[in-house]
Each structure stands twice: as C-alpha cells, then as structure tokens.
N, C-alpha and C positions, 0 to 999 in steps of 0.2 A: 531343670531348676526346681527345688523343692523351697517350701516357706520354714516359714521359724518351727510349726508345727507338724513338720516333717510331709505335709500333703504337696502333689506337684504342683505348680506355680501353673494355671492357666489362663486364654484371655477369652474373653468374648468384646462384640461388636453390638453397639447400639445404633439405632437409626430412630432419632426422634421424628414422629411423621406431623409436623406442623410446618405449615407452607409448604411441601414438598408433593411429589407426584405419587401413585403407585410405581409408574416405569423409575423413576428417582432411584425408590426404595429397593424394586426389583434388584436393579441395576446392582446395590452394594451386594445386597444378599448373594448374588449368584455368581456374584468375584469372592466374595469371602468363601463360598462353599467350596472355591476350590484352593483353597488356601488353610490345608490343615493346621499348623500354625495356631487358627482363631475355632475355636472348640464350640460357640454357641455363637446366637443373633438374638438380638431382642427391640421388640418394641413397648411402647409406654400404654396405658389405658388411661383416655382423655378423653372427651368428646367436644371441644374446644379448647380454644389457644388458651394456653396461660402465662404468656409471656408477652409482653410486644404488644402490638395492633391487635385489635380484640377479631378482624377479619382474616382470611384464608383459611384454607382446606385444611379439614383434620381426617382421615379414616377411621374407623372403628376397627379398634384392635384386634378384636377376634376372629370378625371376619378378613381382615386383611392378613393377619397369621395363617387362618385355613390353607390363603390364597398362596402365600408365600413357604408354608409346608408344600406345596401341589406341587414349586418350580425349584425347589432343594433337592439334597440328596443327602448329604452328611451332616452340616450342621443340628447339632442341638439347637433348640427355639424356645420361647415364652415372653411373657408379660413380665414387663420391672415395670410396677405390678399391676396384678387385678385390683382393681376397684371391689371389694366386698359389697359394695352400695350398686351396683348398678346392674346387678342380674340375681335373679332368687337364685340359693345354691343350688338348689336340684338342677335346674336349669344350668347353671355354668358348668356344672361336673356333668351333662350332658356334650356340652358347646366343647369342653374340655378332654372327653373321650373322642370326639368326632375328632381331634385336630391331632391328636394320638395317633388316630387308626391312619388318616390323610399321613400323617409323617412316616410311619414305621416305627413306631415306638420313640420318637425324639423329643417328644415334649419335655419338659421343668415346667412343673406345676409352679409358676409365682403368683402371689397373694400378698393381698396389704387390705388394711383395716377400710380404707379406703375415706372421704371424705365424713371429716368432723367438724364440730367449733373450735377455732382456733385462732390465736391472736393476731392481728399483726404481725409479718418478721418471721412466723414459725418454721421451721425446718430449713432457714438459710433460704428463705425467700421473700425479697422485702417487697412491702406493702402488705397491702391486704390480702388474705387467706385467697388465692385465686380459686378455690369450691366455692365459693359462695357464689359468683355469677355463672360458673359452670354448672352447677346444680340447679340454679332457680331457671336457666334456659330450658332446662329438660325435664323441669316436673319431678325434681330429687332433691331429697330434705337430706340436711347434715344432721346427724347425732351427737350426741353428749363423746366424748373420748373413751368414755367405760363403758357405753354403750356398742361403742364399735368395738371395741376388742371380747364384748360379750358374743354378737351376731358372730366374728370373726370364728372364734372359738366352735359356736355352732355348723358354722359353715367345713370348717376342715374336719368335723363328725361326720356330718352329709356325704362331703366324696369322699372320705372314706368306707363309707358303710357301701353306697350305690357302686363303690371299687368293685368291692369283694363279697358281697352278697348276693346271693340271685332275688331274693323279694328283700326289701329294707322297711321299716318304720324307726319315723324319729319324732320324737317328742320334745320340744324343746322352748322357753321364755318367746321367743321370736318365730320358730318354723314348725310347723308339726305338716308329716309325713307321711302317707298310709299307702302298703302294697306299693312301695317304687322297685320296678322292675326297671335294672338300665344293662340293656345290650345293645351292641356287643359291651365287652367290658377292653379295657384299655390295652393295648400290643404289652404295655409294662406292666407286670404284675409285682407287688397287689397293686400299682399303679404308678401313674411320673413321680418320679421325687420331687419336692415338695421344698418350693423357696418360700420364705416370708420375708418382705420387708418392712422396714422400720426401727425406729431406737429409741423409743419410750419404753417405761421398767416392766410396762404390763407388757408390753407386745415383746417383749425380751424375753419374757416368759412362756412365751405362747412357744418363742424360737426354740426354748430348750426342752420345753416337752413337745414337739411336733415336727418340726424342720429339719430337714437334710441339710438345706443352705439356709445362710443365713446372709443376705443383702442392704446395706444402708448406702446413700450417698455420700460420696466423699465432695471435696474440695470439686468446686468451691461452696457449694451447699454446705456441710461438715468440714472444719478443719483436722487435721492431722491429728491432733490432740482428743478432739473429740471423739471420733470416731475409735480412738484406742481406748478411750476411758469406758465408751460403749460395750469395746468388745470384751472388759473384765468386771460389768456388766451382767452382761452374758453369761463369762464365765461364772461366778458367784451364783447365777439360777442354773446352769446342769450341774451344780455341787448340791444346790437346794434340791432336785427332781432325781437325784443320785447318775446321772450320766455327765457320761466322758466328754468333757467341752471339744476335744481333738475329733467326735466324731461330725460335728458339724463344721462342715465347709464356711470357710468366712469370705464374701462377696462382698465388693467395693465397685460402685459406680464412679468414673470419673470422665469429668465432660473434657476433651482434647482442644485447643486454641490450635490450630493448625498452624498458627504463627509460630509457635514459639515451641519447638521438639523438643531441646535439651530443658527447659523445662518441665516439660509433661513425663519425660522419662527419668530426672529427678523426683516429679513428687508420686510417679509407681513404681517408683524404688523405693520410697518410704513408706507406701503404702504396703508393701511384701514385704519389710523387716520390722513392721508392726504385726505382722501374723494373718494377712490377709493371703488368701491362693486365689482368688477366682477376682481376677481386675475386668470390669465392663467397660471398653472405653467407647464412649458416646459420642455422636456424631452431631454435630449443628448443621441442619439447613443452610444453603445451598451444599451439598457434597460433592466436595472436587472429586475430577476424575481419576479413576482409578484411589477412590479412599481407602480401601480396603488394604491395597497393596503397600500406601502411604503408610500406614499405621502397622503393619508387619517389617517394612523398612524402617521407619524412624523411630517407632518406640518399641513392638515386641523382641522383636531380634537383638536389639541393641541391649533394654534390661535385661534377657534372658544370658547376654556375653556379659554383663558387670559394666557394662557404663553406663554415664552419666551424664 
C-alpha cells in the first residue's frame, strides 16, 4: 500500500503510559514486536497526568524506552515527543545515543518544542494548557512560543554536532558548549532520523529544513481538515528552503476508540488519502488483551485491503 506521495503506507503503535503498568506496557510492545505488520512503538514524554484525575503512575520516558529497547528486537522506537524543556541537549543526545546503542540502531529521534504559553483549548485540548501544572510540580518554566522553537532549533545543532564529530563546540543564544566528546557515537550514522512534531508555521519550518519525519496529531486533537491544511503548510516551507516536500515522511497520530473499528478505519483511510504514510495508532489505558493483534485485525489489515 503506497500514499498519495508514492511513499509506503506504514503503521506504528502508541502506548500512552498514564495509569498504566511497566508489565501493561511491556506486554503490548513485545506482541507488536512480533507482528511485522506494525514497523515502530512509541511512547509520549510527560512527567505527569494530563488528562483526567491529576493522580496515577506516569514513567519517565527515556528511561522506560532504554528498558523496553533491552526486551525488543525488531520494532523501531521513540518519543511522540521529546520534551525540548526537560533535558539540556548535550545531555539528551547523550540519553539518546545510549537507547541507539541498547536497540541496535532502532531509534527515531522525535522532538517537539516542548512546553510553552499557551491559551486555553490549544492544540485540541480543552481547558487549560495542562504544562502549566506539569511544569510548575517539577521545577520547569514554560517559554514564550519563539522562544522554544529558538532552544529547539539550538538543540537539533547539538546532536547533530556530538553525532558526527569527535570533539564539538557550540556556541549559541541559550547553550554554549566546549570540548563535547560523545562516544560511542550512534549504531545509525550520521545518526537516528530525526522526527519533529508540531504544526505551528515556525516549527514547520524547523520540519522542512531538519526533519525526516514529520509528525502532528490527528483527530480528535486536529481535524482532518486541519491537519491537511498543515501539511501544504509544510509544503510551502521545503519550496521556501529549496527541498522536495516528498522527501519528508508525513506522520499522523491517531488515538483508537476500541468501540467503534469501522470507524477508526474510515478516518485512517482519510488520513492516507490526504498524504500521510506513517499512521501512529495510540492506545488508551487499560489495554485489552492482545491490543496489538486487535489493531492488525481491525484496522491495519483491513485499510491496507480498501475497506471501510
């Protein structure tokens, strides 16, 4: 199955880890690993709930990636996304080479601006900006919106540099850098490809000069309309930055109602005839048994034959 843009049509598997267990999460990952079919896994970078009851267990993403690269074998893995805010770059592009080397080369570098000011409602989430309690429990300040996609910008210079450099120095508004030695360097050279999410015009920009993938949420966050209007967008900045919009991968999050199949497989079928190849479908705590297999039966297999 190929998209509008001639790339193939793949899926990956989300596992929000709010309320839920390590063994929970294990669990899906190492049914999907054996389920070529689903080509990645992903988890989210949160350090508390943002939905619902402000109590239960959250894990920390990175470390629990390491753990869940240690008990894989084939899946591709990463963050939808990093948090730009809550690790200095050196540091993450350290955290980031270690979960490389743990996988065998399987990491996607994903990235996002990470927590800003933002209004009520923003991004298809009502109420209030859920960063603002999330960051003030942990001793982390939101930024101005130009401000982040400024650090952002900085940050995908850093690992890039500590990639493929043996000594690196960076100089920069937010981080300066002196004599960074990072080994080993990553199983992927010059390093994992490189998601960003988001669909504000500056972080669009960021996509079209830096990104391999290009990831925003869909429905019900983003409507269908939306999300299309983003991606010509998009396209508009690799016409500006002189590159080929076809060579970035276009990635769509979409959260699965486990009730209701034939419609999750109607709107990622609209999702792939608007030009998206890489659908992430997300899983809601508690995860029935055998999720994995559910979602290879009910929606991948069935879009990949044309129905509906």
């Amino acid at each position: 199955m190929t998209g509008r843009t001639g790339h193939p049509v793949t899926f990956g598997i989300k596992t929000t880890p709010m309320r839920v267990t390590y063994d929970e999460i294990l669990r899906v990952w190492q049914e999907a690993d054996d389920l070529p079919d689903i080509a990645d896994a992903w988890l989210w970078d949160h350090l508390a709930p943002i939905a619902g009851p402000k109590d239960g267990q959250i894990l920390e993403g990175w470390t629990l990636l390491a753990a869940l690269a240690a008990r894989t074998r084939r899946l591709r893995l990463g963050l939808l996304v990093t948090s730009n805010r809550f690790r200095p770059p050196a540091v993450l592009g350290k955290i980031a080479t270690t979960v490389d080397v743990i996988s065998g080369g399987r990491l996607i570098m994903g990235l996002g601006v990470g927590g800003t000011h933002q209004p009520p409602g923003a991004g298809g989430v009502a109420g209030e900006n859920p960063a603002v309690a999330e960051y003030a429990a942990h001793g982390l300040t939101l930024v101005p919106p130009a401000e982040g996609i400024a650090r952002l910008a900085e940050t995908i210079a850093i690992l890039k540099g500590m990639w493929t450099q043996d000594v690196f120095d960076f100089q920069g508004r937010f981080h300066t850098l002196t004599g960074t030695r990072s080994e080993p360097k990553p199983v992927q050279r010059p390093g994992p490809p490189l998601l960003i999410g988001g669909w504000g015009d500056r972080t669009l920009r960021l996509v079209a000069e830096h990104a391999d993938i290009w990831n925003i949420p869909g429905p019900p966050h983003n409507a269908l309309e939306r999300v299309a209007e983003r991606a010509r967008v998009l396209d508009a900045h690799c016409v500006s930055v002189g590159r080929d919009p076809r060579t970035i991968t276009r990635s769509v999050q979409y959260i699965v109602s486990y009730e209701d199949p034939a419609a999750d497989r109607r709107t990622v079928a609209e999702l792939v005839e608007a030009g998206f190849t890489h659908i992430v479908l997300s899983l809601r705590g508690p995860y029935p048994p055998r999720a994995a297999r559910w979602l290879l039966d009910e929606i991948i297999v069935p879009v990949r034959e044309g129905a509906r």
